[in-house]
C-alpha positions in Angstrom: -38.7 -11.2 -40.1 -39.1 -15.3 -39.7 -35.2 -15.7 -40.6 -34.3 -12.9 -38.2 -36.3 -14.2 -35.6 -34.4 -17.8 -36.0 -30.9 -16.2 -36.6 -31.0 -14.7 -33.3 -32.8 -17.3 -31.6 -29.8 -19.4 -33.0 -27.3 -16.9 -31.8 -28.8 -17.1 -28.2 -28.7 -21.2 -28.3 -24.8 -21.0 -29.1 -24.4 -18.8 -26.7 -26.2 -20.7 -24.1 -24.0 -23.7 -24.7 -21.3 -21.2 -24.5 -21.1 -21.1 -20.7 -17.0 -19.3 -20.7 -18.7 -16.9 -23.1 -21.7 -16.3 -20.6 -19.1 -15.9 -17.9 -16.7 -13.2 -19.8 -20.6 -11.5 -21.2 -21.9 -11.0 -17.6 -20.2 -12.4 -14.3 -16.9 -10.8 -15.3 -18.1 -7.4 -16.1 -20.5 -7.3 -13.1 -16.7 -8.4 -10.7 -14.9 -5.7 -13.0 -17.6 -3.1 -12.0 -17.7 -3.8 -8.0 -13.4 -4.1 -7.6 -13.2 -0.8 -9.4 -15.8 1.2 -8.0 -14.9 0.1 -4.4 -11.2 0.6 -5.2 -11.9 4.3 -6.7 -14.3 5.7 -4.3 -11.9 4.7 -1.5 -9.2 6.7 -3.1 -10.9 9.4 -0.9 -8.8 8.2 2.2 -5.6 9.5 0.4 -7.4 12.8 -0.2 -8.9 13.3 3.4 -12.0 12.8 2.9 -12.1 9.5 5.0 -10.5 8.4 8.0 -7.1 7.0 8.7 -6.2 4.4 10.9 -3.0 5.7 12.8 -1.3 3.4 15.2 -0.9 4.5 18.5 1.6 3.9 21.3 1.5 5.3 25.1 4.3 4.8 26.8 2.9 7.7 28.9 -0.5 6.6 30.2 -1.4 9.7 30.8 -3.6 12.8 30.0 -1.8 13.9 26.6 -3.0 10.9 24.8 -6.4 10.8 25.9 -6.6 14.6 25.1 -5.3 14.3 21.6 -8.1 11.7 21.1 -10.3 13.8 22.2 -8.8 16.8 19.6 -9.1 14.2 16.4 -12.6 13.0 17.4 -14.4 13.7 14.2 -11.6 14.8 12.0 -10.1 12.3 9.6 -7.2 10.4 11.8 -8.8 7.5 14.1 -6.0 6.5 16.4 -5.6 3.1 16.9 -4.5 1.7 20.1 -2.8 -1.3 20.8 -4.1 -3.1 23.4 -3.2 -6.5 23.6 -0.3 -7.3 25.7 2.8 -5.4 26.0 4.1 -3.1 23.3 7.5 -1.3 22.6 8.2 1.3 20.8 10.9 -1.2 18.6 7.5 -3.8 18.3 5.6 -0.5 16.6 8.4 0.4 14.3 8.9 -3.3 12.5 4.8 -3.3 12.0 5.1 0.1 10.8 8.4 -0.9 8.7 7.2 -3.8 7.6 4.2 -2.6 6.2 1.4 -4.1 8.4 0.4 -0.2 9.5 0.8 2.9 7.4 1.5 5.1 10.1 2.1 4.8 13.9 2.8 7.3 17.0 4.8 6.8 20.1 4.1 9.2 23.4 7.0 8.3 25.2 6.5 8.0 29.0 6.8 10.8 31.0 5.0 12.8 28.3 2.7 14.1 30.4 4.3 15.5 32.9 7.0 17.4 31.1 4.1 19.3 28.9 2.3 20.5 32.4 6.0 21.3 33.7 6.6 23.3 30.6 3.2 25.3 30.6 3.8 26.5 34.2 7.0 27.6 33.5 6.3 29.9 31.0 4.3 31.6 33.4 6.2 31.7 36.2 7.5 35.3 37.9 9.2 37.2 35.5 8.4 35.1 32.6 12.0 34.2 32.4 12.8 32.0 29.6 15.4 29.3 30.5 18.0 28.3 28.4 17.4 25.3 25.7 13.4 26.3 25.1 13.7 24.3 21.7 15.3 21.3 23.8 12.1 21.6 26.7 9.1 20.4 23.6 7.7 17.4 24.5 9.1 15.2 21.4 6.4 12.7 20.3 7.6 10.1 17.5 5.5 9.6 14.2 6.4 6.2 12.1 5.6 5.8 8.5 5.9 2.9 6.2 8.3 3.6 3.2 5.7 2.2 0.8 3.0 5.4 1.3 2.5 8.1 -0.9 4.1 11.8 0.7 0.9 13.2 0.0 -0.1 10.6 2.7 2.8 11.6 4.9 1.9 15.0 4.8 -1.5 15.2 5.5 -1.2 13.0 8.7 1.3 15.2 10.0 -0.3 18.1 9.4 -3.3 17.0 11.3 -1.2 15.7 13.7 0.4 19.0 14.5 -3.0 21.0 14.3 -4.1 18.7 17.1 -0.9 19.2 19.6 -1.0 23.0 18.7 -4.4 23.0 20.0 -3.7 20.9 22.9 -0.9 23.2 23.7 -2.9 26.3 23.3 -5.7 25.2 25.6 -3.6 24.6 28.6 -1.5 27.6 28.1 -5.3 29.7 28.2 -5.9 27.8 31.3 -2.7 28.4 32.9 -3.7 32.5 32.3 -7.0 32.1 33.5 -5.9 30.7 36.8 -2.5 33.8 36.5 -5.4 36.5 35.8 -8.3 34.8 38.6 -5.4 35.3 41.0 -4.6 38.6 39.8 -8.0 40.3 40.0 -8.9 38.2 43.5 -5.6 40.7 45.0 -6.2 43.5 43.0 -4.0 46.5 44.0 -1.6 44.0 46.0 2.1 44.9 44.1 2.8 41.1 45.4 0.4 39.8 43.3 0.9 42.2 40.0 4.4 40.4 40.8 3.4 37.4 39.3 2.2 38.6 35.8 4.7 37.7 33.6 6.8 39.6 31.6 6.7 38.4 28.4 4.5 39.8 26.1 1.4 37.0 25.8 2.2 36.1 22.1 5.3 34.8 22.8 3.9 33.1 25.6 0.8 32.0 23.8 2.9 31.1 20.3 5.7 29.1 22.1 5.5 25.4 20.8 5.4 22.8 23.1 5.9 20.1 20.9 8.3 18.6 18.8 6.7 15.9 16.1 9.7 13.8 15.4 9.1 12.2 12.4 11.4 8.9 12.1 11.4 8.1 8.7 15.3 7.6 8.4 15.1 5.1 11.3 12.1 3.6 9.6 13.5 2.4 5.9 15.7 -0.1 5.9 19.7 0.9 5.4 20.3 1.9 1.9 16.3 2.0 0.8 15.8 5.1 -1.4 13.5 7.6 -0.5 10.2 7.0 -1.1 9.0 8.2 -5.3 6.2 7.0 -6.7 8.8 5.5 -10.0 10.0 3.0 -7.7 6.2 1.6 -7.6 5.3 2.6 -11.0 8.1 0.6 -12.8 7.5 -3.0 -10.8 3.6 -2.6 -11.0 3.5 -1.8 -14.5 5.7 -4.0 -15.7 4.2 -6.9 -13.9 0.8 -5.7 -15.4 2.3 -6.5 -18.9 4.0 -9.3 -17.8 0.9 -11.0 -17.0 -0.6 -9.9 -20.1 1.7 -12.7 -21.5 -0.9 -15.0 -20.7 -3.4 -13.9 -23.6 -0.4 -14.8 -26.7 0.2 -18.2 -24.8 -3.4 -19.3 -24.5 -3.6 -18.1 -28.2 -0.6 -20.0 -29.1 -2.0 -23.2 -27.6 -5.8 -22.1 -29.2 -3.6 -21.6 -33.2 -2.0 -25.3 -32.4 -5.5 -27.0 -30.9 -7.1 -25.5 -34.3 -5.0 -26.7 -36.6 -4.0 -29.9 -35.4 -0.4 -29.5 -34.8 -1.0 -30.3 -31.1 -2.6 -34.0 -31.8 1.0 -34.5 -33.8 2.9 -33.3 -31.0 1.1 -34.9 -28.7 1.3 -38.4 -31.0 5.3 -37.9 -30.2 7.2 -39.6 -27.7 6.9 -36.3 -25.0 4.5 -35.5 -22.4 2.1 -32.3 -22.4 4.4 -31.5 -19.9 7.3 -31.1 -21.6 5.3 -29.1 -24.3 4.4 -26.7 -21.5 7.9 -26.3 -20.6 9.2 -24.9 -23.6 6.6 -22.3 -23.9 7.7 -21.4 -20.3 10.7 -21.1 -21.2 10.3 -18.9 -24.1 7.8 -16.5 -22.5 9.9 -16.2 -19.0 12.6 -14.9 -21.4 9.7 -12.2 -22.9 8.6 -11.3 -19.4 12.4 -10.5 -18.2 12.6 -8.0 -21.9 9.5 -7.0 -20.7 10.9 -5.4 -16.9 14.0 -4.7 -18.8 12.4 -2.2 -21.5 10.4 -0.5 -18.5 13.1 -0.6 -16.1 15.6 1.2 -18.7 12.6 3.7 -19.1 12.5 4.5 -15.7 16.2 4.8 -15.2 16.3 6.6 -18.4 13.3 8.6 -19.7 12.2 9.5 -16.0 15.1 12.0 -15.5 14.5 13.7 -18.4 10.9 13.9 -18.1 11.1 15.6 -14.2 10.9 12.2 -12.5 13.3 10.4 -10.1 14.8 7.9 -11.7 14.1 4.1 -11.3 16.9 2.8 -9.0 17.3 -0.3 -6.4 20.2 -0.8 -3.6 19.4 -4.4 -3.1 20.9 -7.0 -4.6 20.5 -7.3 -8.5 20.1 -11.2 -7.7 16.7 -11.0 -5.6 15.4 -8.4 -8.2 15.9 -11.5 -10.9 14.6 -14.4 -8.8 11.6 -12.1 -8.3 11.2 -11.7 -12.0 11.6 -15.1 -12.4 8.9 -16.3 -9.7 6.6 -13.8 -11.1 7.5 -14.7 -15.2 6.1 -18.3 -14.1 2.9 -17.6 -12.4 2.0 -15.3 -16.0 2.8 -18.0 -17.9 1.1 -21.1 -15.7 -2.4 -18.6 -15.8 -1.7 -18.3 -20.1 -1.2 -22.4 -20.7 -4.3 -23.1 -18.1 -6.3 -20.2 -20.2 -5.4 -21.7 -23.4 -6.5 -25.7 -22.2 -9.7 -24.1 -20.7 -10.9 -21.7 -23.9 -12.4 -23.4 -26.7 -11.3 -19.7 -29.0 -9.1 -17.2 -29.2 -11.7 -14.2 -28.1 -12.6 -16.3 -25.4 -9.6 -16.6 -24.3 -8.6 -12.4 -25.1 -11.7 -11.6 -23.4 -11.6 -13.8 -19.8 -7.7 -13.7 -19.8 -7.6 -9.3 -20.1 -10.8 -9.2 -17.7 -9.2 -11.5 -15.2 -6.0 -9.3 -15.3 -7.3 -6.2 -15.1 -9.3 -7.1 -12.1 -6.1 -8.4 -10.6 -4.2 -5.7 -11.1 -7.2 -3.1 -9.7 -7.5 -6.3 -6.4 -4.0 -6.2 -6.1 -2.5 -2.5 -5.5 -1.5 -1.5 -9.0 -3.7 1.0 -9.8 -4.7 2.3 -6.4 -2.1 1.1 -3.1 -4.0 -1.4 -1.3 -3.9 0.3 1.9 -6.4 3.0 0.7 -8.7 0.1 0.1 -11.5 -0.9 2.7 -10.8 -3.3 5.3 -12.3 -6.2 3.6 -10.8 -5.5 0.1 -7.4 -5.4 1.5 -8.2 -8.9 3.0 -9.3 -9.6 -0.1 -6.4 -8.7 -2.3 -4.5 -11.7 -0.8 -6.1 -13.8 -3.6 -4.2 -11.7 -6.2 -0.7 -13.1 -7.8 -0.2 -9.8 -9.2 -0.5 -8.4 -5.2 2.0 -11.0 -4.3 4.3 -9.9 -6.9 4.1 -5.8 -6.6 4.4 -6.8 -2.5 7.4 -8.4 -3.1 9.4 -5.7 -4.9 7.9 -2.8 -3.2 10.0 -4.4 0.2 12.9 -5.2 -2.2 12.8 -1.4 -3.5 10.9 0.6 -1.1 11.5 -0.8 1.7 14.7 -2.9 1.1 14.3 -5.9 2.7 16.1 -9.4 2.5 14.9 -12.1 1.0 13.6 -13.4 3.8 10.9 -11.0 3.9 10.0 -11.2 0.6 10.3 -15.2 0.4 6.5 -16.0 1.2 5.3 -14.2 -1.6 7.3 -15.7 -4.1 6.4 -19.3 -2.5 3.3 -18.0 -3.5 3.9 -17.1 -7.0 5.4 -20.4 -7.3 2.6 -22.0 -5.6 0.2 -20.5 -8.1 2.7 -21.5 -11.1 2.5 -25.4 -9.9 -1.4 -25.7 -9.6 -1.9 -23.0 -12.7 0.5 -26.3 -14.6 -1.0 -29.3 -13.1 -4.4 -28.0 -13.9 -3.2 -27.8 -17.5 -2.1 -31.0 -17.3 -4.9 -33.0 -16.4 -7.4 -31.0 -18.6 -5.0 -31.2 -22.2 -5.6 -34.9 -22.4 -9.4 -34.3 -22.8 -9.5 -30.6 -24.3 -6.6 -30.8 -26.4 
């Protein structure tokens, strides 16, 4: 029992001194647990079960909007008004576009109006239905960011319409208690019979008044596929494994620390630099196989599995450079993993943990905009965020590179510290 006792006590003091180890045994697993959990139980805003922010636009200024706040007041859309300075409809359809808002809704001015003019009308003498009723709704227009799900789509529309129905409903049994007040006040007056109208109530009662004019075409950017969840799938996933490069790099640079090769390379006439170069350049060359094998699954396999198959309309160039940018921060986070570890499990165990928490952070697993408020702030900090943001605009949204540029900045940003870090550490660790 003495041996036992001073085996484990042993085991603890290594460990102690072991402070990447005590980091991977508890601080990682105790971040793992709070990303996920928060990430999964807000999965529940895709599903209805919590609100959605919906951005709001009235041109109007009237009573329609206030009254359809009124309608979603406790269900699960909050509408979202702008109120700082002067908005356009164009100003709401780039946020919307660009992806700053999920969803967004425009009463166009004169809104108002038009709906009261259209509920009296049906009841007017005779009930006589004027030419163009589909043309008479009161269009409204709904935006929605190309990146969303359609389960998304759909369910905010629905509750959209459910709302204007009732809206629409309510006047129109206002409008016939007013018809029938006047009818009983002059009972027995063939004047005021007159005035009932015609039409049988149902088709008075079940004519729409609305149009929801959904403006996804105007929306996506010319030539940008429908939305499909492949064209997410294929970028995210593959950048998952890309920057699961990082773990054979580290071990790479762990194998040569170990065995001493490193000291002789290091005793040549080349700097650590250099050395870091050509593992860049070899593993860049694995990362592009690695989008290649998934992209030729997704163009292939998909289509015969029932899925849409992976395709892009923007330039093949901008895919590449994105590859590239993104190649380079996997591989600057494997050579800073591999000076920083003192083993090989170390290094397996931080380097998977501290993907895998990226990827959940940065929108792989779940999209970020079903995350709360302050873990989509958060996910900023993620390079695997900045690199599934950049090619859902190239492929979802398809947008120039223009749009895309400050994440790749980024990614090359995080490639150059990631390096220099590297470099100022091997001297001492290696």
């Amino acid at each position: 029992m003495a041996k036992l006792i001073a085996a484990a006590v042993k085991e603890l003091l290594l460990l102690k001194r072991d402070r990447t180890g005590l980091l991977v045994l508890f601080i990682m697993p105790a971040l793992l647990v709070i990303v996920i959990t928060l990430v999964q139980e807000n999965v529940m805003e895709l599903t209805g079960q919590k609100k959605t922010q919906l951005l709001l636009l009235d041109l109007d200024e009237g009573e329609l909007a206030h009254a359809l706040k009124q309608q979603l007041t406790g269900e699960q859309i909050a509408l979202v008004s702008w109120q700082k300075g002067v908005r356009t409809r164009e100003e709401l359809q780039a946020a919307v576009a660009g992806g700053s808002y999920q969803a967004g809704l425009v009463v166009p001015e004169g809104s108002t109006g038009k709906f009261n003019g259209e509920v009296a009308r049906l009841f007017q003498q005779n009930g006589q239905a004027q030419a163009g009723d589909a043309a008479a709704t009161v269009p409204l227009l709904l935006f929605f960011d190309p990146g969303v799900m359609p389960g998304f789509r759909s369910g905010v529309t629905a509750q959209l319409r459910v709302a204007l129905e009732t809206i629409a409903m309510q006047a129109k049994l206002e409008n016939l208690d007013r018809q029938l007040h006047s009818l009983l006040a002059g009972l027995g007056g063939a004047k005021e019979m007159a005035t009932l109208p015609a039409k049988p109530l149902p088709d008075l009662l079940g004519k729409p008044l609305f149009f929801l004019e959904d403006q996804r075409t105007t929306t996506a950017a010319p030539g940008a596929p429908p939305y499909n969840p492949v064209q997410q799938n294929v970028p995210a996933w593959a950048l998952f494994g890309m920057f699961f490069t990082a773990i054979p790099i580290a071990g790479a640079i762990l194998q040569e620390r170990k065995s001493g090769i490193w000291i002789r390379l290091a005793s040549l006439p080349v700097s650590h630099l250099l050395l870091f170069a050509g593992k860049v350049a070899a593993y860049v060359c694995v990362c592009f196989c690695q989008f290649l094998l998934v992209g030729l699954i997704g163009f292939f396999l998909f289509p015969r599995l029932g899925l849409p198959a992976f395709t892009f309309s923007v330039s093949p160039a901008l895919i590449l450079l994105t590859i590239f940018c993104a190649s380079l921060a996997a591989c600057g986070f494997g050579i800073l993993l591999g000076v920083v570890c003192n083993s090989y499990e170390q290094a397996y165990a931080l380097g998977s943990t501290v993907v895998v928490a990226s990827a959940a952070l940065g929108g792989v697993m779940v999209p970020v905009y079903a995350m709360p408020q302050a873990m989509q702030r958060l996910s900023i900090i993620s390079p695997l965020n900045w690199g599934l943001t950049a090619f859902t605009d190239l492929l979802v949204r398809g947008s120039s590179l223009l749009a895309v540029s400050h994440d790749l900045i980024r990614l090359l940003l995080f490639f150059l510290l990631t390096i220099l870090l590297a470099w100022r550490l091997a001297r001492p660790r290696l």
